[in-house]
Structure formats: C-alpha cells, structure tokens
C-alpha positions in Angstrom: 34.6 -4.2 8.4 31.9 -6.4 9.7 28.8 -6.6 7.5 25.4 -5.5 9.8 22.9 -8.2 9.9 19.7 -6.4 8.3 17.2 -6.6 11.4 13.9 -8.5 10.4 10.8 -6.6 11.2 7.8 -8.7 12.6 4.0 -7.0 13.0 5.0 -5.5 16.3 7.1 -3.3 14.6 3.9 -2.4 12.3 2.3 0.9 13.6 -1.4 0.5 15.0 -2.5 3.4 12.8 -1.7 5.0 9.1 -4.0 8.0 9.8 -6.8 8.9 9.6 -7.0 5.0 9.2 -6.8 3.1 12.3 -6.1 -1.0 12.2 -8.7 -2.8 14.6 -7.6 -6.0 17.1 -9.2 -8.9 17.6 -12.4 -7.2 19.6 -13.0 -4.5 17.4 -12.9 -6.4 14.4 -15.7 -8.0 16.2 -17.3 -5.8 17.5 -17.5 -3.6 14.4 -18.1 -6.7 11.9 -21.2 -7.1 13.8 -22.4 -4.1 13.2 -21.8 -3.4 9.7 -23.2 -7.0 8.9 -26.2 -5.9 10.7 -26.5 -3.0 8.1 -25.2 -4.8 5.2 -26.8 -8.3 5.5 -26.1 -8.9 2.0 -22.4 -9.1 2.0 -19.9 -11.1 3.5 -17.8 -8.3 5.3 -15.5 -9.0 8.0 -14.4 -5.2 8.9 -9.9 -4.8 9.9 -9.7 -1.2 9.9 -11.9 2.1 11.3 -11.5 5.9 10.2 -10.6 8.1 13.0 -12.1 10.8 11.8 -15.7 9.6 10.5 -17.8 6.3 10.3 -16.0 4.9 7.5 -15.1 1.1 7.8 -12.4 -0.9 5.9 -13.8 -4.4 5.1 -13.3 -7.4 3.2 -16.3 -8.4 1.2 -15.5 -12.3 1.2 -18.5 -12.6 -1.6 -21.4 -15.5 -1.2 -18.9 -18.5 -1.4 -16.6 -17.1 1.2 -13.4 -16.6 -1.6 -13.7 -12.8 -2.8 -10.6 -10.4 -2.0 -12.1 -7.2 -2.6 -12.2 -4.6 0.3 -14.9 -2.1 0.5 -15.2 1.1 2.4 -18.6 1.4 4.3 -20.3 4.0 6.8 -21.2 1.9 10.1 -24.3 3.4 9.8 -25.5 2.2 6.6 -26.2 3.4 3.2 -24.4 3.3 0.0 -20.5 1.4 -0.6 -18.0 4.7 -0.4 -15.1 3.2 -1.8 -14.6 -0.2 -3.8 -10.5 -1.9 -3.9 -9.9 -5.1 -5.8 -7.8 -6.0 -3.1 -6.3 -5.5 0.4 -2.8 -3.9 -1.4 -5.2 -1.5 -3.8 -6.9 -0.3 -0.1 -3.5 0.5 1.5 -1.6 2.0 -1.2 -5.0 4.3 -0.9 -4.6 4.7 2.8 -0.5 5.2 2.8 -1.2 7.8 -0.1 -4.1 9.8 2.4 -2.0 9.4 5.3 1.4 11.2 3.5 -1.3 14.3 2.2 -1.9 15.1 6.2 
C-alpha cells in the first residue's frame, strides 16, 4: 500500500473569515489602521481584522518602542479598549471559540 503524501497547506488555503470576524488585506488594513489611529493617537495599533457585525477592530498595539504583541479590540469610532489579548494566539483562540457558538 502506498503511503499518501500529507498535502501542505499554505495561507491560500486559510479562509478569509472566522465569523463574525473578518481578516482584512493589504488596503483595509490601511485603510482601517488610519482610522482607528486617528481615534487612538496614543497607541501604536496597526488593525488585521474587522467584525462583520459591528465596529469592533482587531489590532496590534505595537506599544511606544514599536516591540509589544498584545492585540486589542477597539470600536472604529472611538471610546474605551473592549477587549485586551496578550497576544495574537490568545485573540484567535477567542475568535475560533465565538465563531464555533454561531
């Protein structure tokens, strides 16, 4: 019996969404990191994923010195952090875990 050769998965194979969380491309991680800066001048967010279902924004909050790994959930609008991960890992464990109650 031949053995199958286990087929390697690469990010296209990766799904765009893991609802209600949607992963943004190049442009709308521009796009978007421009606005929340814009309401969150203090931090160092670069945003990589958008709620489809409100104006919640997965970010990385890169700290003053450019080296922080946290990831916080803001509104686009402004106002107060919603959610606070140590990490990117800590953010989609959350997300996978959302995703499986729909």
């Amino acid at each position: 019996m031949k053995d199958k050769k286990k087929q390697e998965l690469t990010t296209d194979d990766a799904p765009d969404s893991i609802e209600p969380w949607e992963m943004l491309d190049d442009d709308g991680m521009a796009q978007i990191t421009a606005k929340v800066i814009a309401r969150y001048p203090e931090m160092n967010l670069k945003a990589f994923a958008r709620r489809i279902d409100n104006d919640h924004r997965a970010c990385f909050d890169k700290g003053a010195d450019g080296t922080g790994k946290r990831v916080v959930v803001v509104r686009e609008g402004g106002g107060p952090i919603v959610k606070d991960y140590v990490g990117f890992i800590a953010w989609f464990d959350s997300a996978i875990a959302e995703s499986l109650k729909k």
